[in-house]
C-alpha positions, 0 to 999 in steps of 0.5 A: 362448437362440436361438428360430428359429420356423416360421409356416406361412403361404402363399407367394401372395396372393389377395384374397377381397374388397378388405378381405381381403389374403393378405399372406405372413410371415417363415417363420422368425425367430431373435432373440437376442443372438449369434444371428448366430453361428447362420448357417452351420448356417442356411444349411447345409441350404438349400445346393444344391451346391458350384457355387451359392454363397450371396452375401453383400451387406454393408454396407461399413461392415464391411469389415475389421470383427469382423463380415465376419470371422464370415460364414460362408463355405465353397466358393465363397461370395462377399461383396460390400460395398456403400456404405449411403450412397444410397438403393437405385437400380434400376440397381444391382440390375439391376448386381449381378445382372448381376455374379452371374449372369456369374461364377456359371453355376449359380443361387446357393444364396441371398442374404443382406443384412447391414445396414441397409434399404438392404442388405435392400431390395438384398437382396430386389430381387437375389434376386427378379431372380435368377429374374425377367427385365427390369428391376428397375424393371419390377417397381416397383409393386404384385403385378407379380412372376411368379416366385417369388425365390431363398432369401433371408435379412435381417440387419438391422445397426440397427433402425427400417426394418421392411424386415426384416419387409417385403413391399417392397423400396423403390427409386429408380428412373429416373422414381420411388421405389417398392417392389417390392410382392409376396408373393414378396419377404418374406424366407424367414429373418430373424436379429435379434441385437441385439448387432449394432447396437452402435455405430451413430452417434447421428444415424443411431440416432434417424432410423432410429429414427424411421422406425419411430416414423412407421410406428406413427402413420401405420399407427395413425391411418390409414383402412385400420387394423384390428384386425391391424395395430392390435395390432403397431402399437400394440406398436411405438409403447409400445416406441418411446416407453419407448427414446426418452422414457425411459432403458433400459440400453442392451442393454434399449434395442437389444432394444425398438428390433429388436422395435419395428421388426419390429412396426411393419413388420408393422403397415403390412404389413397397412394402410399409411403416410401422409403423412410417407412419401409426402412423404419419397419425393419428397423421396429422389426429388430430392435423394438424402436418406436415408428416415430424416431425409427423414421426420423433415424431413417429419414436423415439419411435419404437426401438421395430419394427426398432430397428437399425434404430432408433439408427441410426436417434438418431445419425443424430439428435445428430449430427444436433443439432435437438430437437423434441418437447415433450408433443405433446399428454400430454393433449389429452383426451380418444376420441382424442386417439381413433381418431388417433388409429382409423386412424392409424389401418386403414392403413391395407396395412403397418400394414401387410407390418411391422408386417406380415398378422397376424398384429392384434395380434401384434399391439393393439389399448392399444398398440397404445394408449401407444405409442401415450402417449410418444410422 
């Protein structure tokens, strides 16, 4: 059974009073084993002609793959293959959008992003580019986008990130890794079909798993918690447990971790991260390394800020056999260090979420340093 369900929400924010965010949802979901099949008739009705063609940005881990074959394509439909193995750079939105907008005279019908977080955060940036001008480094930040972007779709391929569900499309840009924040990037149609995260290696399985697992902690311990975010975050955190500290069949196991995701996405939606994320960011920032494992590396070392749930995650790693590389920071010199903490403090908004508006006394750039050097 397919469900595909309408949420009327509005499509722009307003904030009555700081505590009060207008934050936008998903319009329309569908979940279910096989759903992907359900694309074409999706994509049907929100096709403008025959000239606008709907571009497929897809993980090029499916070339030649079952998958790429069942795109549904018609006119001139066009699909893109992209390597996952980066994090999501301004400059290649910025690339893509050029390529779109010099083979295609007429605005496309539409983006779809098929694969993990860096192909949906591809996705959200290039359909929000598409009707915006400048960079898309211009738009890193908080609320800055004007227009609104061009119909635009997720398909996540793993499940962990909540970039499917989220308002942000994280990037590495020429000074610093930070999300397009805006209520113009979340996603007008999401699919969630399980089967479509069969066969996703191990390593990459727990770390992008993980990513969740930290969302749900951060988000729930967090000074901007409330009852909102609280009840989505605490739902992904019981799923996240019974998929990494028990043993569900392995189809049970692909649903609760896409609905774990979705769930732990919409938590920060309304409050946020902490420390383990805005550490990470320096960390990608640097050294290229993938969101995921930079949590994990982060995150082992937090029991100050997150202490059960950090025993917690030292569990799930016994238990799953995974050992996080060491001397990751061992030969960075003085300069490299200022770079990430430099990174990393200009997270603002999850600083004060973990640590309360008086986060500067808590958290030190020596601090940081210190940290930095265990992992």
């Amino acid at each position: 059974m397919y469900i595909n369900k309408e949420i009327q929400m509005p499509k722009t924010s307003t904030f009555q009073e700081e505590k009060y965010r207008n934050f936008p949802m998903v319009p329309r979901v569908m979940f279910g084993k096989g759903s992907f099949n359900q694309l074409g008739e999706i994509l049907l009705p929100k096709r403008k002609h025959s000239e606008a063609p709907f571009i497929f940005l897809v993980d090029d881990v499916f070339k030649g793959k079952e998958l790429a074959s069942r795109i549904p394509t018609i006119f001139n439909d066009q699909i893109l293959f992209i390597s996952a193995d980066e994090e999501p750079k301004t400059t290649q939105v910025d690339a893509l959008v050029r390529r779109i907008k010099t083979e295609f005279p007429a605005l496309p019908s539409g983006i779809v992003g098929i694969g993990g977080g860096t192909l949906l955060d591809l996705a959200k940036a290039v359909a929000i580019l598409l009707t915006n001008t400048g960079s898309s480094s211009d738009y890193q930040g908080w609320d800055l986008v004007q227009k609104p972007s061009i119909y635009h779709v997720g398909i996540p391929t793993i499940s962990g990130t909540g970039a499917e569900v989220s308002r942000t499309t994280v990037l590495m840009g020429p000074e610093k890794k930070l999300g397009i924040n805006s209520d113009h990037t979340t996603f007008d149609q999401v699919i969630l079909d399980p089967d479509l995260t069969q066969g996703v290696a191990k390593e990459q399985w727990f770390y992008t798993g993980m990513d969740c697992y930290i969302h749900c902690i951060e988000s729930l311990s967090g000074t901007y918690l409330n009852a909102f975010s609280q009840s989505y975050g605490e739902k992904a955190y019981e799923l996240c447990k019974r998929v990494f500290l028990e043993n569900p069949a392995p189809s049970d196991s692909r649903d609760m971790l896409m609905m774990a995701s979705w769930h732990g996405g919409m938590s920060i939606a309304y409050s946020q991260v902490g420390v383990a994320h805005a550490m990470s960011y320096g960390l990608s920032y640097l050294l290229g390394l993938k969101h995921g494992i930079g949590n994990c590396l982060v995150f082992q070392h937090l029991a100050e800020f997150y202490p059960e749930g950090v025993a917690l995650f030292n569990k799930m790693l016994q238990k799953h056999n995974i050992v996080l590389p060491k001397g990751i920071c061992a030969n960075l010199n003085d300069c490299d260090f200022d770079t990430m903490i430099t990174v990393a403090l200009g997270m603002h908004p999850l600083w004060e979420n973990a640590l309360g508006k008086d986060w500067r006394t808590i958290i030190t750039p020596e601090k940081l340093k210190a940290l930095y050097q265990k992992i």
